[in-house]
N, C-alpha and C positions, 0 to 999 in steps of 0.2 A: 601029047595027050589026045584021047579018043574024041570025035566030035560032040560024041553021046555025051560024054562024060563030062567035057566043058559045058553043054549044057544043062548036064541037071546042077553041075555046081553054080552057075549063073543066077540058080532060084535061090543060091545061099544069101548072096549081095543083098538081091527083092526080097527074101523074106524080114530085112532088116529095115529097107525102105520102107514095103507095105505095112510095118509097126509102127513108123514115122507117120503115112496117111493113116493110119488109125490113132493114132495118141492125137492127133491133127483135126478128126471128127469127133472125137468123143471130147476136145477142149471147146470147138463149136458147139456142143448140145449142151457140155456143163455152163458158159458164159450168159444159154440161154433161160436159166431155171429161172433162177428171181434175178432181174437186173438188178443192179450194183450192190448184192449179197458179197461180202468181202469170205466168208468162207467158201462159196463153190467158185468165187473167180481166183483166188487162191490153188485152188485144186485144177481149177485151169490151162492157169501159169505154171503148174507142176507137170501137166500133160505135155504142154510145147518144151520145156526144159529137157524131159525124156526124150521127145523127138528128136532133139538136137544133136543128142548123145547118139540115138539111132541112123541119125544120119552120118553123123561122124564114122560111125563103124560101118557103113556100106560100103562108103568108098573103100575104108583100111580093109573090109571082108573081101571086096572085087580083087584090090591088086594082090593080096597074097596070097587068095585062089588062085590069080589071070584069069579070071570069069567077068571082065568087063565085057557089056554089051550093049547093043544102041536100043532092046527094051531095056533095059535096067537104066543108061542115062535118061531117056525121055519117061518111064516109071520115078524118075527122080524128080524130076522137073516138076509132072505133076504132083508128087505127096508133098514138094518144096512150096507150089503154091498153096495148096491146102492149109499146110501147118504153118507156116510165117508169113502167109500173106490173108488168109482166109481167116481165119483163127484169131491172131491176132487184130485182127479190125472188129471182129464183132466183141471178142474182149474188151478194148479199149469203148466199144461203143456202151456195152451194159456196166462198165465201171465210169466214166468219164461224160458219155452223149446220149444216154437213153430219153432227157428230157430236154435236151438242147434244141430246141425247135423256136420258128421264127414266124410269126401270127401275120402274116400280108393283109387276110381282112379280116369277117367274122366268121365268113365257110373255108378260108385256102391259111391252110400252116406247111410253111418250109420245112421240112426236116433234115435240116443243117447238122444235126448228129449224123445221121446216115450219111448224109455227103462228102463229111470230115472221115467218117471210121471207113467210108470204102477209097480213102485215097492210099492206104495198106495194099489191098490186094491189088488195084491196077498197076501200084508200085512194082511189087516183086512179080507180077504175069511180064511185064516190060522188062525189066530185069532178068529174069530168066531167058525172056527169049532173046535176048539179045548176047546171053551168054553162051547158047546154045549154039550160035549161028557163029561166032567170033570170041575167043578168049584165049589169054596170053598166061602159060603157065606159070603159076607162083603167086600172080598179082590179081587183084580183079580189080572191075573198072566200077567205080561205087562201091557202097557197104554190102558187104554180103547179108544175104538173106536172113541166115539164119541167126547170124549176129544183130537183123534189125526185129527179129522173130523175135529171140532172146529178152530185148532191152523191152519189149511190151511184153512178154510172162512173168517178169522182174517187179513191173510196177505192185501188183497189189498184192505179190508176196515180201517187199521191203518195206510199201510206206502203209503203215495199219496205224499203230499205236504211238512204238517209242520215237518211230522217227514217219516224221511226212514231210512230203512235197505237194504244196498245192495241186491245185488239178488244173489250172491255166502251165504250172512251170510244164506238167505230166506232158498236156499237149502240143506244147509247144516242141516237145520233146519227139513224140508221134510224129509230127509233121513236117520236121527238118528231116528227121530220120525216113522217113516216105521221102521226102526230094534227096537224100544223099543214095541211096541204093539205086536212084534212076541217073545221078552224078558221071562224071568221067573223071571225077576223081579217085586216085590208084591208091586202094588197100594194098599192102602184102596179106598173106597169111602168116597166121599167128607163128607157126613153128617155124615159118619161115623169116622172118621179122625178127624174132628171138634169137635164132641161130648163126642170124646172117649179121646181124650189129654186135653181138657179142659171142665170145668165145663158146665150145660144145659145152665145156666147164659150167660159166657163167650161166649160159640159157639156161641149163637143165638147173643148175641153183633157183635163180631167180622164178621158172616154173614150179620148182618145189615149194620156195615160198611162198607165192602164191596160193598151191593147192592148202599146203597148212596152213595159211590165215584163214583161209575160207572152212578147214574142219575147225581151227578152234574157235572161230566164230560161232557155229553149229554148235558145238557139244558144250560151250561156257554160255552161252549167250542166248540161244534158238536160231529156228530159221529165218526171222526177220532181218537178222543183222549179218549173216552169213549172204542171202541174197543183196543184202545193200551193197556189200563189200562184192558180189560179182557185180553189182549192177554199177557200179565204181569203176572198177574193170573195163570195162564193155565202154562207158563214156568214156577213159582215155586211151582206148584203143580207135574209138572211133573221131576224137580233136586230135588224136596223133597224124592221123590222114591229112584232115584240115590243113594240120602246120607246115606239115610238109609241102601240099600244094602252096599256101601260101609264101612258103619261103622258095619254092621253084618260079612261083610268077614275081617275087622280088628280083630274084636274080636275073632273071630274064627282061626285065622291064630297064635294068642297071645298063645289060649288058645294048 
C-alpha cells in the first residue's frame, strides 16, 4: 500500500477518536449547566457511553485498515484522558460534591469536592502514561479507563427513581475505582477473558446474552434499568480482577 494512501486512511481511525474527544467535551459542558440537575447529568453519562463505543471502534477501524499510527496512539491517549478521566470527575463532582466543602474558619472553605472529583483525571493521565511507555498485550495492568469512564456515566443514568444507591455507596465506588486503574493489578480484556475461559461457542453465547438482557431491559423496562444491569456488568468484571489477584497472592503466600 501507497505511503500517501496509508495516510490518508490513518485519518479514518482519528476521525473516530476525535468524536470520542468531542462526546468527551461536550459531557464536560453538559455536567456543568445546573449542578446535580439529574436530566443534563444523565445526558452526560450518555455522551461518555458513545465515546466508549468510538473508542472501541478506532482501534477495530486502525487494524482492519493497517492505518495504525503513533499520531493516532498518542491522539488516543489524549481524547482517553478527556473522556474518562476529565469528564467523568467533573460529572461525579456536580452530581455527588458540588457542595462538599469543609469550613477551616469564617474566611478559608476547603473544597474537598474538588479534591475528591479530580482524583479521576490524575488517575487515568498516570494510567495512560504508564500504558503508553509499557504494556503487555491482552492484559492491562489496572482497570482500564474506559471501563472506570463507563462505571461514572452509569451512575445518574441507573440510580434516579426506581432503584438508588446512596451517594456515600456512589463514592466510594469513584474512589476505589480511581486507586484500581493506577493498581498493578492484571484485567484481561473482555473478548479476551470470554474466549479464553470458555469455549468460541460459549463466549459468543454468554456475549449474546448479555447483549439481550441489556435490549430487553431497554424496551420492557427504560433506560434506568438497562443501564443498572450494565452497570452490574462492569462491577463484576471489575471484583473478577480483585479475585483473581487475591486468589494468586493466596497461593503464593501457601507456596
Amino acid at each position: 500500500m501507497g505511503i500517501n494512501i496509508k495516510k490518508r486512511l490513518a485519518w479514518v481511525p482519528n476521525l473516530f477518536t476525535l468524536g470520542n474527544l468531542w462526546l468527551g467535551f461536550f459531557s464536560c459542558i453538559i455536567s456543568l449547566q445546573i449542578p446535580g440537575d439529574q436530566r443534563y447529568l444523565a445526558i452526560s453519562g450518555t455522551m461518555i457511553m458513545l465515546a466508549a463505543l468510538l473508542d472501541g471502534l478506532d482501534g477495530f477501524m486502525a487494524r482492519l485498515l493497517d492505518a495504525q499510527s503513533e499520531v493516532g496512539a498518542q491522539l488516543d491517549s489524549l481524547a482517553d484522558l478527556t473522556t474518562f478521566g476529565i469528564a467523568p470527575g467533573i460529572l461525579v463532582y456536580s452530581l455527588l460534591l458540588a457542595d462538599f466543602n469543609v469550613a477551616l474558619n469564617d474566611s478559608i472553605t476547603l473544597p474537598l469536592g474538588m479534591l475528591i472529583a479530580g482524583l479521576y483525571p490524575a488517575a487515568v493521565a498516570f494510567r495512560l502514561a504508564r500504558f503508553n511507555v509499557s504494556h503487555e498485550p491482552g492484559v492491562f495492568q489496572g482497570v482500564p479507563s474506559p471501563v472506570g469512564g463507563m462505571i461514572v456515566a452509569l451512575m445518574p443514568l441507573a440510580f434516579q427513581d426506581a432503584i438508588v444507591l446512596p451517594d456515600a455507596v456512589l463514592l466510594v465506588i469513584y474512589i476505589v475505582t480511581a486507586y484500581l486503574m493506577v493498581s498493578t493489578i492484571r484485567y484481561s480484556k473482555v473478548q479476551v477473558a470470554l474466549f479464553r475461559k470458555f469455549s468460541l461457542f460459549r463466549g459468543s453465547l454468554l456475549l449474546a446474552f448479555a447483549i439481550g438482557l441489556v435490549a430487553f431491559l431497554l424496551f420492557r423496562f427504560g433506560t434506568q434499568y438497562a443501564a443498572a444491569a450494565v452497570f452490574a456488568m462492569i462491577i463484576m468484571y471489575i471484583v473478577s480482577g480483585l479475585i483473581s489477584f487475591l486468589i494468586h497472592l493466596i497461593q503464593e503466600y501457601r507456596i
